[in-house]
N, C-alpha and C positions, 0 to 999 in steps of 0.2 A: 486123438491128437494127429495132426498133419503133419507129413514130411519136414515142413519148413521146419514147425515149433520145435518139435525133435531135433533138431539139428542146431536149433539156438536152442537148448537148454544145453548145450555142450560151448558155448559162444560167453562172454562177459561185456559188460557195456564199453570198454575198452576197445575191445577188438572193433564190435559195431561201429563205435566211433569211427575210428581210425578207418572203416571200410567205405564207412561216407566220404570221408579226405579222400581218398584214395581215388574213388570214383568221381569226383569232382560235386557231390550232390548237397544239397543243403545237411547241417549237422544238426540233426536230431537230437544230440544229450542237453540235456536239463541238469544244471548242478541247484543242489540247496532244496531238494526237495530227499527226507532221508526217511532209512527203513524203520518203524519205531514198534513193531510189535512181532518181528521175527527175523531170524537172522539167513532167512532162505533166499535165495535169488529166484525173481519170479519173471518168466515168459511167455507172454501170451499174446491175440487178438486184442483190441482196443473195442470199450463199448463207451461212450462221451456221456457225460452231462454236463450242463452248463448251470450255473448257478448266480441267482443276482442278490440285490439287494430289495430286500421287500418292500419298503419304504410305504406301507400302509396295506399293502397287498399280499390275499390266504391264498396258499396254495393250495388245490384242489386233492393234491398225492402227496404222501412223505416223498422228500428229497430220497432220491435213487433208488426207490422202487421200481420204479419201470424198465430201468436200466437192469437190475438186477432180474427181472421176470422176463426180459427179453434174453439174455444172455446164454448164452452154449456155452457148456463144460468146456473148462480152461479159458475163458476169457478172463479180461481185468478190465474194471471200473476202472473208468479216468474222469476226475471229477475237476470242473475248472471253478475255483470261488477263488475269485480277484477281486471282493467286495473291498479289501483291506477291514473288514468288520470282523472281532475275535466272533466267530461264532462258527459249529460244528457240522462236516457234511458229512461225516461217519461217525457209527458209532455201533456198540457191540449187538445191537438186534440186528445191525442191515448186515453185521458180517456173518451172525447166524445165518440171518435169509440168503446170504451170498453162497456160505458152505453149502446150506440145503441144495443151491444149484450148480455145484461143483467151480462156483468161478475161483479163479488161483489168487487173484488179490485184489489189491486195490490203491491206486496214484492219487494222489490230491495236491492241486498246484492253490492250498488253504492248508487250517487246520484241521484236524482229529479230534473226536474225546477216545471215550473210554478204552484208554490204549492198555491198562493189565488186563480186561476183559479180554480184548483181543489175544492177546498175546495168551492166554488161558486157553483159548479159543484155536492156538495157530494157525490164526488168519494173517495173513500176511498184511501192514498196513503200511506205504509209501506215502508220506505226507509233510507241507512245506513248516507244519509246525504241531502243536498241541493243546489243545483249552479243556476247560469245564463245562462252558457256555453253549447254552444247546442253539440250534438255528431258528427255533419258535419266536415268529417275531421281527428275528433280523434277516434271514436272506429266502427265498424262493426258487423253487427249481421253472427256469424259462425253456430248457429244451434239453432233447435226451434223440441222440442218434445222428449228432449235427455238430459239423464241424467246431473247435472249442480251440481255446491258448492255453498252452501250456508253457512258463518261463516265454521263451520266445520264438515257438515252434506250434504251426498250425497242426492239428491232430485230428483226425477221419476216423468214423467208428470203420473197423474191417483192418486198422492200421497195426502193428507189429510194435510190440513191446517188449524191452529187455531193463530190469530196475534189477541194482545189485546196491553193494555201498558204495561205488564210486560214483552213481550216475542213474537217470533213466534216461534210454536214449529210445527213440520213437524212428521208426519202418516206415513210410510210404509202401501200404501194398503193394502197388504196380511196380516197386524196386526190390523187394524183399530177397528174390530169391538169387540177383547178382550181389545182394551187398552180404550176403548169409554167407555166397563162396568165397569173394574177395575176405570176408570175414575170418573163414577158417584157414586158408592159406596162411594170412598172417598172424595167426595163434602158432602154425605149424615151425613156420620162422622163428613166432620167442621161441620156444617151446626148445630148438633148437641152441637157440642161444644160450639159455638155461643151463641144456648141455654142455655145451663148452665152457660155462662159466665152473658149474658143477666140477668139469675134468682138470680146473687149475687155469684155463688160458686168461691173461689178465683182462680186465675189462674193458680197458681202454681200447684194447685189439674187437674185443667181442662187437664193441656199441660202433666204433669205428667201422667195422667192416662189413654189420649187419643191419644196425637202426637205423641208420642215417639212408639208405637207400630203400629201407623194409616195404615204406610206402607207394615207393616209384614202381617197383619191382609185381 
């Protein structure tokens, strides 16, 4: 594990947010894609696949095989199926095959199946929703390692990911490690405020004299 990661698994997608704002950078959180088969906050490297609609066309590889046999301990699958077609880009063999390669979890801006497997599993699974429906048929994997959409944030394999319940919020590499300090800073700030709240000061004084500037600051 790198320096960075280490230092966001101490970070929530909150904060990241908020360190984006801060810096003026494009906002990386994704809402409406939620955790469904563990209640872990997961941090890691990004590895892409892209997924279509098959519309007559076999694919040559199970969907995120390749992703997962390329992948280094502690990355996360981020899977894009925008087909709007119910049909599944995960499912409990590939997060077997995922544990085998140490990856931490796994984003889907689609559906999931076999979501108590997982969770049996404590595989971690981030997905914009759930089915039955296997993807045999309906959708194909077009690309794996190449840039992908997720919600409405372009995402790079190599890219920084922080998924809790509030949010996934997506790193630009080449930003990661300003928006990681701006990051803890303003953790250090609530953190603080918490205190005061904790010591009785009312809160009107606390958010008044510390949230409304937390950002600028």
């Amino acid at each position: 594990m790198d320096d960075l990661i280490a230092r966001l698994n101490g970070l929530d997608s909150c904060a990241v947010s908020d360190a984006l704002d801060s810096l003026g950078l494009p906002n990386g959180a994704v809402t409406g894609i939620h955790r469904l088969s563990s209640d872990r906050r997961i941090v890691g490297r990004v590895r892409t696949v892209k997924l279509d609609r098959a519309d007559g066309r076999s694919s040559t590889r199970h969907l995120c095989t390749a992703a997962i046999e390329a992948a280094s301990p502690g990355d996360i699958i981020v899977v894009e199926q925008r087909t709007g077609i119910d049909a599944a880009s995960w499912g409990a063999n590939l997060a077997i095959g995922a544990k085998m390669r140490d990856v931490a979890g796994v984003v889907i801006d689609g559906p999931a199946r076999d979501i108590d497997e997982c969770r049996e599993l404590d595989f971690p699974v981030f997905a914009r929703g759930h089915t039955a429906r296997t993807a045999r048929g309906r959708i194909v994997e077009v690309a794996t390692s190449e840039p992908i959409t997720v919600g409405d944030v372009t995402v790079s394999s190599g890219d920084y990911v922080v998924a809790d319940a509030s949010a996934v919020v997506f790193v630009a590499q080449n930003e990661i490690r300003r928006v990681v300090e701006t990051a803890e800073s303003i953790m250090q700030r609530e953190r603080a405020m918490a205190r005061r709240l904790r010591e009785g000061t009312p809160v009107s004084q606390v958010m008044a004299a510390s949230y409304e500037r937390m950002l600028e600051e």
